[in-house]
DOVO-99228 format. One line per field, with one value per residue: residue number from 1; x, y, z of N, C-alpha, C in turn; residue in three letters. Coordinates in steps of 0.1 Angstrom, whole numbers, plus 5000, padded with zeros to 4 digits. Layout:
resi	NUM,...
n_east	X,...
n_north	Y,...
n_up	Z,...
ca_east	X,...
ca_north	Y,...
ca_up	Z,...
c_east	X,...
c_north	Y,...
c_up	Z,...
resn	ALA,...
***
This chain:
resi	1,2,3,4,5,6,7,8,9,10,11,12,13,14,15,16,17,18,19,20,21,22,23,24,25,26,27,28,29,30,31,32,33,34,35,36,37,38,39,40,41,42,43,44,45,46,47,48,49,50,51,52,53,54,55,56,57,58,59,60,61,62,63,64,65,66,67,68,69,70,71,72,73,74,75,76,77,78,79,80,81,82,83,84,85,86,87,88,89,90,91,92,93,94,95,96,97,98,99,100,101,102,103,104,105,106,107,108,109,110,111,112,113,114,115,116,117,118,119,120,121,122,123,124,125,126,127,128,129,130,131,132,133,134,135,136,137,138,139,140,141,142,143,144,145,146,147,148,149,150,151,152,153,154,155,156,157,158,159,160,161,162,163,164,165,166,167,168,169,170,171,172,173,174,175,176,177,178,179,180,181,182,183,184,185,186,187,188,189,190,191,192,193,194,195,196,197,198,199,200,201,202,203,204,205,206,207,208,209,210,211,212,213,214,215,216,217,218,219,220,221,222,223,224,225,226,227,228,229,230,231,232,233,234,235,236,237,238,239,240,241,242,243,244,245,246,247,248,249,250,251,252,253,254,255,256,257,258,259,260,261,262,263,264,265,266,267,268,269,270,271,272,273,274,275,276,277,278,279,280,281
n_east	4716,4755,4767,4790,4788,4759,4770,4783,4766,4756,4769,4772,4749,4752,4768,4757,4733,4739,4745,4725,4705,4715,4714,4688,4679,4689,4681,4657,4669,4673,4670,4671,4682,4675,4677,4672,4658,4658,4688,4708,4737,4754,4744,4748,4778,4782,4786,4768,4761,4770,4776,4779,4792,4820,4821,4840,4838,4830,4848,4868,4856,4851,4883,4887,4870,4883,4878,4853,4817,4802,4779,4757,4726,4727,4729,4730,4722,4718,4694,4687,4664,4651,4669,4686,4701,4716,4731,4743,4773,4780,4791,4790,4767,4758,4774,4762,4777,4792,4824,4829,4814,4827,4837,4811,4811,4824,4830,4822,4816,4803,4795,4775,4737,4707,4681,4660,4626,4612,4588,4572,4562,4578,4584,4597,4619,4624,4644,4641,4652,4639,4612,4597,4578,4579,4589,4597,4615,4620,4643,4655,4681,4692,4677,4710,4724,4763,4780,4802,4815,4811,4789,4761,4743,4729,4728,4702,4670,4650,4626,4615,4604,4585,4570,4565,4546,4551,4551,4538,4551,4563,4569,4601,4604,4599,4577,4577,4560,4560,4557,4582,4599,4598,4617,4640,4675,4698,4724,4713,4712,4693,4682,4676,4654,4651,4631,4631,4606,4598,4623,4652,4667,4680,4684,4702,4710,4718,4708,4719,4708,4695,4682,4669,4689,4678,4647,4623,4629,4628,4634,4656,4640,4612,4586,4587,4601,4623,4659,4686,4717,4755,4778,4767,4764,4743,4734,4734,4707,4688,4706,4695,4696,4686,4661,4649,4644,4676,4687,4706,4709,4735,4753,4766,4790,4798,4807,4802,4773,4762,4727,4701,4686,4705,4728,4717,4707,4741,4748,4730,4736,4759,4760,4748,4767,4784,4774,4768,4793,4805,4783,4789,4815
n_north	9752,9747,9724,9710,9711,9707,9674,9675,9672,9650,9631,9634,9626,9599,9586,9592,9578,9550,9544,9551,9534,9513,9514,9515,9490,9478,9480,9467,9446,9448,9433,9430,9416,9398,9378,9391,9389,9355,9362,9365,9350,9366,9394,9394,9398,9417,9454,9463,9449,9452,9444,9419,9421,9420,9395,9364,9342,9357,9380,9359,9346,9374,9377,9355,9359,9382,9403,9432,9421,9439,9445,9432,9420,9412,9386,9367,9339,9341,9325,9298,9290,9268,9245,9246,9222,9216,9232,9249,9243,9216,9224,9247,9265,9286,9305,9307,9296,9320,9338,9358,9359,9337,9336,9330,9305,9288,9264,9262,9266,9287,9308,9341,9337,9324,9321,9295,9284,9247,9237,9259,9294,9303,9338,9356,9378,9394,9410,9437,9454,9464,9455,9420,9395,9361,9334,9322,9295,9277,9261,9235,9223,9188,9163,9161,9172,9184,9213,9213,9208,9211,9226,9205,9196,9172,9177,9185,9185,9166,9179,9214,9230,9251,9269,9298,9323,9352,9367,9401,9431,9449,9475,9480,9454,9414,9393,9368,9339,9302,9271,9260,9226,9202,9186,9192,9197,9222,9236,9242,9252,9278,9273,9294,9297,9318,9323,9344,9355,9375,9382,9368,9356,9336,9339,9329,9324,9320,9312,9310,9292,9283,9256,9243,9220,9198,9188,9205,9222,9250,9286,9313,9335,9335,9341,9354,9332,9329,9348,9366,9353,9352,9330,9314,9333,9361,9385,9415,9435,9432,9453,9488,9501,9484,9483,9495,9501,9498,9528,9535,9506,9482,9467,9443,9417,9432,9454,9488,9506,9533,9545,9534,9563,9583,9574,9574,9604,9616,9606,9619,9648,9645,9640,9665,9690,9683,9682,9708,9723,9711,9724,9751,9751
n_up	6771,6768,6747,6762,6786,6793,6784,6807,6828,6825,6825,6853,6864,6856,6877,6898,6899,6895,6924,6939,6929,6945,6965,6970,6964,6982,7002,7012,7022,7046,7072,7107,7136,7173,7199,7230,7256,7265,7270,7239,7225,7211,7216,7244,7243,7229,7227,7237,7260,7285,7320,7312,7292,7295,7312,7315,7292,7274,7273,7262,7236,7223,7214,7199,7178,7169,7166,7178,7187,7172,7151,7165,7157,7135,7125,7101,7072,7041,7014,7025,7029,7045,7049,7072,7087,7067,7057,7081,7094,7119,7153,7143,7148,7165,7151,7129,7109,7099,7096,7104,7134,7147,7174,7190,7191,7207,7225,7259,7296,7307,7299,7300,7310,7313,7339,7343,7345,7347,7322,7325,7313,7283,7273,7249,7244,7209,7197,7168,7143,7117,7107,7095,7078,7088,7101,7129,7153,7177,7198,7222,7239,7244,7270,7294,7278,7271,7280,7277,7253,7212,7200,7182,7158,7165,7193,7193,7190,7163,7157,7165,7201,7200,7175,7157,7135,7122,7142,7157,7154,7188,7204,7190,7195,7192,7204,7218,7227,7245,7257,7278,7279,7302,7312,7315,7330,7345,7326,7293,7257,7246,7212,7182,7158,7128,7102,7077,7056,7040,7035,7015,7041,7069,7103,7127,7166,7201,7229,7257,7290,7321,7341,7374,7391,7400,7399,7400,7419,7437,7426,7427,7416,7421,7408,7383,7371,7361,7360,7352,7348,7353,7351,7370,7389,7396,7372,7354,7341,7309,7287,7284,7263,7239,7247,7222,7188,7166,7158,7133,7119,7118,7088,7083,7095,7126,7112,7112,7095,7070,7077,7050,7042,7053,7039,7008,7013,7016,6994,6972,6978,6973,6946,6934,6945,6926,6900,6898,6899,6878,6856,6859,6848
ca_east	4728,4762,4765,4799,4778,4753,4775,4791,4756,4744,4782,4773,4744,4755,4776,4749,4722,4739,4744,4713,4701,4724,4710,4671,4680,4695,4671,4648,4670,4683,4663,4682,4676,4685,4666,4678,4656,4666,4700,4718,4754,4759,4743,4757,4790,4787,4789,4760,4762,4766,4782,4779,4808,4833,4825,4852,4840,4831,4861,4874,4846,4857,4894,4887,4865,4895,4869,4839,4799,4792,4769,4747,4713,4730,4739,4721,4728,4710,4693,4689,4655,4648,4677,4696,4712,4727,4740,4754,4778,4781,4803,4795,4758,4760,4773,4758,4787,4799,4835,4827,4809,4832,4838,4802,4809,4834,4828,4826,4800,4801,4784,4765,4729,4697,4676,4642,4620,4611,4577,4565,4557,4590,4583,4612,4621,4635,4646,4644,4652,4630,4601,4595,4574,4586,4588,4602,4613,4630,4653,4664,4694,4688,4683,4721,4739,4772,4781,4819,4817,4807,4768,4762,4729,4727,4721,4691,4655,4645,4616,4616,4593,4576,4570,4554,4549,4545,4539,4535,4561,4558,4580,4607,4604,4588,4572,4572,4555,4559,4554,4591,4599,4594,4626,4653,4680,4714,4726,4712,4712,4680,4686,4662,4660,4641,4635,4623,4596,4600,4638,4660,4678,4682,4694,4704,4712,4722,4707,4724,4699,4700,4673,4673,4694,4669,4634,4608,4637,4620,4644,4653,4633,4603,4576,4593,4602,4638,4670,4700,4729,4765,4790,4765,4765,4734,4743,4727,4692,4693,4705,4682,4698,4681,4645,4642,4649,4684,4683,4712,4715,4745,4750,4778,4801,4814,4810,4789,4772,4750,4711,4699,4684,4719,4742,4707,4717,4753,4749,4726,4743,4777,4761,4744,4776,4793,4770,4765,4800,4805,4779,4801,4827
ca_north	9747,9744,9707,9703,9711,9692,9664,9670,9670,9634,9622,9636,9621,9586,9585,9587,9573,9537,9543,9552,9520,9502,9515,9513,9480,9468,9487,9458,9433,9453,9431,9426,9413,9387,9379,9400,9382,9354,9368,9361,9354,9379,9407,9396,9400,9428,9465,9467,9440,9456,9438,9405,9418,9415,9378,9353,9337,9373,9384,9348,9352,9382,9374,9341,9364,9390,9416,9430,9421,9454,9438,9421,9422,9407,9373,9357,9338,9343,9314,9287,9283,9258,9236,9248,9216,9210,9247,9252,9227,9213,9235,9262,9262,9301,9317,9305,9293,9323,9340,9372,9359,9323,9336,9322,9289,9283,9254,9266,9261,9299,9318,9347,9331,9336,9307,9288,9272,9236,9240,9272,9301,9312,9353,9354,9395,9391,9428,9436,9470,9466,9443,9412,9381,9347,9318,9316,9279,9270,9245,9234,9211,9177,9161,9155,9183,9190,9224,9218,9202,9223,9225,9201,9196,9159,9180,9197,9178,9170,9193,9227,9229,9260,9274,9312,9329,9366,9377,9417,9438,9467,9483,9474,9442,9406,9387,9350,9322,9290,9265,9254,9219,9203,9178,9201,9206,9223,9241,9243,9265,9276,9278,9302,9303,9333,9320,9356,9357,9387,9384,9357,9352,9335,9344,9322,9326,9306,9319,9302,9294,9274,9251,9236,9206,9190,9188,9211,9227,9262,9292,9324,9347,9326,9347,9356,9319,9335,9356,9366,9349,9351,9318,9311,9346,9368,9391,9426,9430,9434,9467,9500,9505,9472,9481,9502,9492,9506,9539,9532,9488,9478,9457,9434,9410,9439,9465,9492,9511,9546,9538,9536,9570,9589,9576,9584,9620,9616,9602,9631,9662,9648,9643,9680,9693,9678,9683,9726,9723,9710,9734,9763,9754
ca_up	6778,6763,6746,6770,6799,6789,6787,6820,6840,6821,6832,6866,6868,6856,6888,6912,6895,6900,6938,6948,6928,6946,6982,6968,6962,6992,7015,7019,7028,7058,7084,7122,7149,7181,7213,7246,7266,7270,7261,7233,7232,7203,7227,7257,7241,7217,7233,7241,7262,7303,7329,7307,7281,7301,7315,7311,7282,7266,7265,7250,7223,7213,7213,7193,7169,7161,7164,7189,7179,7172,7148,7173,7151,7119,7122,7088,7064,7027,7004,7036,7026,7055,7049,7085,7090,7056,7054,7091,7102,7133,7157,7144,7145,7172,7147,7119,7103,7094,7103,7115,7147,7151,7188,7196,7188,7221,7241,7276,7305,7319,7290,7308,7310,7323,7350,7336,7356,7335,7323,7328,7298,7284,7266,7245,7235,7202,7193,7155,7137,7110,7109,7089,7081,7083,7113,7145,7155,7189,7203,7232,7232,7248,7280,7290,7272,7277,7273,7275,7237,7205,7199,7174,7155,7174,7205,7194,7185,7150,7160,7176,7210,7192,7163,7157,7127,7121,7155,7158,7162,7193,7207,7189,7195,7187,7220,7213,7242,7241,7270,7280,7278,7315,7314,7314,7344,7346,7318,7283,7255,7239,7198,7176,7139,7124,7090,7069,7046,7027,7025,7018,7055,7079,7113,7139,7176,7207,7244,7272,7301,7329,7350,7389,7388,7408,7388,7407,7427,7431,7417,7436,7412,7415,7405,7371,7366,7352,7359,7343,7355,7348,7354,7380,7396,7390,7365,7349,7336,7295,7284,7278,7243,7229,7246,7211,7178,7164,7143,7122,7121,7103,7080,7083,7110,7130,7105,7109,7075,7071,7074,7035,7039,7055,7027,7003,7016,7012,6977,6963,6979,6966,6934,6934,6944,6916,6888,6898,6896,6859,6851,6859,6838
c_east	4738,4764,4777,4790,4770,4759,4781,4780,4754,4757,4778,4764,4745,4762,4770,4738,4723,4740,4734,4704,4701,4721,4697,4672,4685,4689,4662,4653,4679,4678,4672,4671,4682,4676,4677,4671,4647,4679,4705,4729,4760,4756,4747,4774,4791,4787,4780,4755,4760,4779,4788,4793,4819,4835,4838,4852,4832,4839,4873,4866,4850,4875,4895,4882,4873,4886,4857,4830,4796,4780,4765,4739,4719,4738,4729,4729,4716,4707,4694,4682,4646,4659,4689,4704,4720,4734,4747,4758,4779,4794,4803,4779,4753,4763,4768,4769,4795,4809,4839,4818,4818,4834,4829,4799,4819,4829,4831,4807,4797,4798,4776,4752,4716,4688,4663,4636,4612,4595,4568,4564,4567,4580,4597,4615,4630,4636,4646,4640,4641,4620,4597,4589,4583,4583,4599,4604,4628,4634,4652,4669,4685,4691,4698,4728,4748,4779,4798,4823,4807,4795,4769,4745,4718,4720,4710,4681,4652,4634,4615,4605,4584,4584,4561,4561,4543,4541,4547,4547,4560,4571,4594,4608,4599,4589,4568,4570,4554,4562,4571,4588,4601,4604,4635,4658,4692,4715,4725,4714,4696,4683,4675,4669,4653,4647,4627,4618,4595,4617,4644,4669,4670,4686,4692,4707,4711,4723,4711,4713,4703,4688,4680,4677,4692,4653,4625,4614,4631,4634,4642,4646,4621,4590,4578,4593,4619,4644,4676,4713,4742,4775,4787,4759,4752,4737,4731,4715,4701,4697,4696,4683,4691,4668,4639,4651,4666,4683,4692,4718,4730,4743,4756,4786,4807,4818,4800,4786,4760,4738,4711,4697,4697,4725,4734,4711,4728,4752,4742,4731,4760,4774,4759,4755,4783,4789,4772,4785,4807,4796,4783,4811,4826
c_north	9743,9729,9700,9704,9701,9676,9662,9666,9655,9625,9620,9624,9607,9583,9580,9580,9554,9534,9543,9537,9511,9505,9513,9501,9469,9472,9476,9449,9432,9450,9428,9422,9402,9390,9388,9396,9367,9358,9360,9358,9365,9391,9404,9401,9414,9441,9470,9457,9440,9452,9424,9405,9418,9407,9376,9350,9349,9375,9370,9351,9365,9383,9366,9348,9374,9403,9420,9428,9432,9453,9434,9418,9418,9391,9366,9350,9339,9329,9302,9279,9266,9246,9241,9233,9212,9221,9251,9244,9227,9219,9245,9271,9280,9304,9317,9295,9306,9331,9349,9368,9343,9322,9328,9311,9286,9275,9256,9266,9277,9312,9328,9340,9336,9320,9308,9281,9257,9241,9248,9283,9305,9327,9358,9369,9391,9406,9430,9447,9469,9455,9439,9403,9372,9341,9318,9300,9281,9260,9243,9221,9201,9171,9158,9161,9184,9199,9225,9209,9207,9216,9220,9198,9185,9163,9189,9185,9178,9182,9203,9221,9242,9268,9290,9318,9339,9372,9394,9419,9450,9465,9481,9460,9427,9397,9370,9344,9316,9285,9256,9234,9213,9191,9182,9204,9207,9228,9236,9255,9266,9285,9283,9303,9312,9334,9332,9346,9364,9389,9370,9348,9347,9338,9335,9329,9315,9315,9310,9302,9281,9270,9248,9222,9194,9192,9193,9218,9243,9274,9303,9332,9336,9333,9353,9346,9321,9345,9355,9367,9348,9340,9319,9318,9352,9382,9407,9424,9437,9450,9474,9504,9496,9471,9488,9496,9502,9518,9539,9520,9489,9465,9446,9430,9425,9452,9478,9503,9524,9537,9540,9551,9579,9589,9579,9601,9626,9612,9618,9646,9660,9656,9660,9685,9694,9681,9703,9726,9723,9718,9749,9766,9759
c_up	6768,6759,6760,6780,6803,6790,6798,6829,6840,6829,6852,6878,6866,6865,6899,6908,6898,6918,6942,6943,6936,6957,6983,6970,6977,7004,7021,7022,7042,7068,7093,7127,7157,7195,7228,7257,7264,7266,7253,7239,7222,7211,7239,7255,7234,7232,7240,7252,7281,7306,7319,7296,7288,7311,7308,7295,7269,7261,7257,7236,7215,7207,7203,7181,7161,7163,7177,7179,7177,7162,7155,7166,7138,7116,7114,7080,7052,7021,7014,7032,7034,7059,7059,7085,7080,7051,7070,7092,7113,7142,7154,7143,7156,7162,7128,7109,7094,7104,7110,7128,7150,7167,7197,7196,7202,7229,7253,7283,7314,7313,7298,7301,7315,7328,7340,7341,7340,7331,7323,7314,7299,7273,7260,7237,7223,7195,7177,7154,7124,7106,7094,7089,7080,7099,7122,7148,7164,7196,7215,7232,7247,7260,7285,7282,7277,7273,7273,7263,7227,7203,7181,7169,7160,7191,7206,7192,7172,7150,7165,7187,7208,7182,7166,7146,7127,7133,7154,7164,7171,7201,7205,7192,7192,7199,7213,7227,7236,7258,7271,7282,7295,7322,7317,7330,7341,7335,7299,7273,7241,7220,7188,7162,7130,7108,7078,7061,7034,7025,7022,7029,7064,7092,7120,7155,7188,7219,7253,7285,7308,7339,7365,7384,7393,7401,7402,7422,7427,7432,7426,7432,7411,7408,7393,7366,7357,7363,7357,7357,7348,7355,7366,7388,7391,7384,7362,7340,7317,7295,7276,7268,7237,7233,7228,7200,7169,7157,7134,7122,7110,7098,7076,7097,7111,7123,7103,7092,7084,7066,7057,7033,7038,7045,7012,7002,7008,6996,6968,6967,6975,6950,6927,6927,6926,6903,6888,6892,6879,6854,6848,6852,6823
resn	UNK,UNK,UNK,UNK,UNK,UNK,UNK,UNK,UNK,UNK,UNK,UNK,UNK,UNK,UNK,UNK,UNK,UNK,UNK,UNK,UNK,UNK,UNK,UNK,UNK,UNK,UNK,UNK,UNK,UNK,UNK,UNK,UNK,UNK,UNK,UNK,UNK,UNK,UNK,UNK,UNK,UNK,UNK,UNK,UNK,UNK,UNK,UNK,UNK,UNK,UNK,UNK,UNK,UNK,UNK,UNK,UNK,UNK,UNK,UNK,UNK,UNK,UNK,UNK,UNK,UNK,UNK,UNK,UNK,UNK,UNK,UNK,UNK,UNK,UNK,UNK,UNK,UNK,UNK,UNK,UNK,UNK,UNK,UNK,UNK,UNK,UNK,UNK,UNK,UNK,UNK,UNK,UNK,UNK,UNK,UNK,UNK,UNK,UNK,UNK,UNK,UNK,UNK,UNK,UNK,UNK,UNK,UNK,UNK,UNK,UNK,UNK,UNK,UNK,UNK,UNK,UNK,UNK,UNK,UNK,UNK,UNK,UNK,UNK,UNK,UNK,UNK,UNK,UNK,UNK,UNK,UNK,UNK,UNK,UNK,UNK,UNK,UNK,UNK,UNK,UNK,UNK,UNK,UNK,UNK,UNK,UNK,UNK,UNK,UNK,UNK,UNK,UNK,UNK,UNK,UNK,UNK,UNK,UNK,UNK,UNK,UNK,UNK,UNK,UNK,UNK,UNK,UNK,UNK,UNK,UNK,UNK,UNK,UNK,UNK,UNK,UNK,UNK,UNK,UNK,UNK,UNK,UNK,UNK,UNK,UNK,UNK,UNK,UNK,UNK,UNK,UNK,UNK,UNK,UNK,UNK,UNK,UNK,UNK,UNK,UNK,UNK,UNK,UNK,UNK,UNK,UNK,UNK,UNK,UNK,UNK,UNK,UNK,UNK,UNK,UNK,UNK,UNK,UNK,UNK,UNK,UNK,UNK,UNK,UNK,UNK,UNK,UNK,UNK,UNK,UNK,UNK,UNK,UNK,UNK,UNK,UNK,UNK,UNK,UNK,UNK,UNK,UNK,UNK,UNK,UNK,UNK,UNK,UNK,UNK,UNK,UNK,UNK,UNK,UNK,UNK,UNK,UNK,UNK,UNK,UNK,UNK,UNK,UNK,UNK,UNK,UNK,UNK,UNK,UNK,UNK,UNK,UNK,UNK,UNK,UNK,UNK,UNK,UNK,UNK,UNK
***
């Protein structure tokens, strides 16, 4: 092979050789996820969302946000390391505190939701594209919430009311129980922190749910002990796009990206291209 040649292939390949690094490398820390049942407010709102994204305070959330959730499955933050209340601030504790989801921080009482009877086994779907260890730990805000003032760390429990680590992921999904708390009436919101294992993130989320405002008031779905309700109204069951886990997650507020493998692809048939090319000359 000609030395120029030669020099044009090693050029060619110094091109793609840092890309694909740079997608090997960021391949493992492409975990999603966010519960769908009980609904989030990132997937009630994002697109994938039904009847529930174009609630009231849907379409404020996304207005307030500048943007739609099309990220649903990506609200983390990196390097938390258990310290949630000294890295979110108060107010902004939905969307982590960061600026790409601010919409879900809105003080309002008409959140699409879903009914809980006090007491009884919650089964919490938390949807996740690619499966991870680490800890599960759930909230629920405090007798006497008022959901028409921002969710502050005051209205949660020093303690979760369960914890679960590593539970199995099938079908797309991860199935958490825990025995709901047996005080609860009128509108709360149930807060999950899904602290990885194998990556550095956090993710947060903030399900809107709602008890009888009478303690031991029995609920119209009683034999579920739940239904999804909107500002009151009984609203659409989760959507059939989030029973499975996404095939290409993205990877940013709002922004979607090619799976690792896809732009993998795109990166080596550019480079190909490019190198047959300089060999020609």
């Amino acid at each position: 092979m000609p030395r120029t040649t030669a020099h044009r292939a090693a050029f060619a390949a110094a091109l793609v050789t840092p890309l694909l690094l740079l997608l090997w490398a960021a391949g493992p820390a492409r975990a999603h996820g966010a519960p769908t049942d009980p609904v989030s407010r990132v997937v009630a709102c994002s697109p994938e969302g039904g009847d529930r994204a174009g609630s009231a305070a849907c379409r404020a959330a996304v207005a307030a946000n500048g943007a739609p959730f099309t990220a649903w499955d990506n609200l983390r933050v990196a390097n938390v390391g258990g310290r949630d209340r000294q890295v979110v601030p108060d107010g902004k504790l939905c969307s982590g505190g960061l600026p790409g989801y601010q919409g879900l921080d809105l003080a309002r009482a008409d959140w699409p939701a879903t009914r809980m009877t006090p007491g009884q086994t919650l089964t919490m779907r938390y949807v996740s594209t690619i499966p991870h260890t680490g800890t599960f730990r759930m909230y629920l805000t405090k007798p006497g919430y008022d959901p028409s003032g921002p969710l502050s760390w005051s209205d949660l429990p020093e303690k979760p009311f369960a914890e679960v680590t590593d539970p199995a992921l099938t079908d797309g999904a991860y199935r958490l129980e825990a025995t709901l708390p047996s005080d609860r009436t009128g509108r709360h919101v149930l807060y999950t922190v899904w602290q990885n294992s194998s990556t550095p993130d956090t993710y947060y989320s903030c399900s809107d749910v709602v008890f009888p405002e009478k303690k031991g008031a029995a609920l119209p779905d009683e034999k579920q002990g739940k239904q999804e309700v909107q500002g009151g109204e009984k609203g659409s069951a989760p959507p059939a796009s989030l029973s499975q886990p996404a095939s290409e997650p993205p990877s940013g507020p709002s922004t979607p990206m090619l799976a690792g493998g896809a732009a993998a692809v795109l990166v080596l048939t550019g480079g190909a291209a490019l190198a047959a090319r300089l060999r020609r000359r």
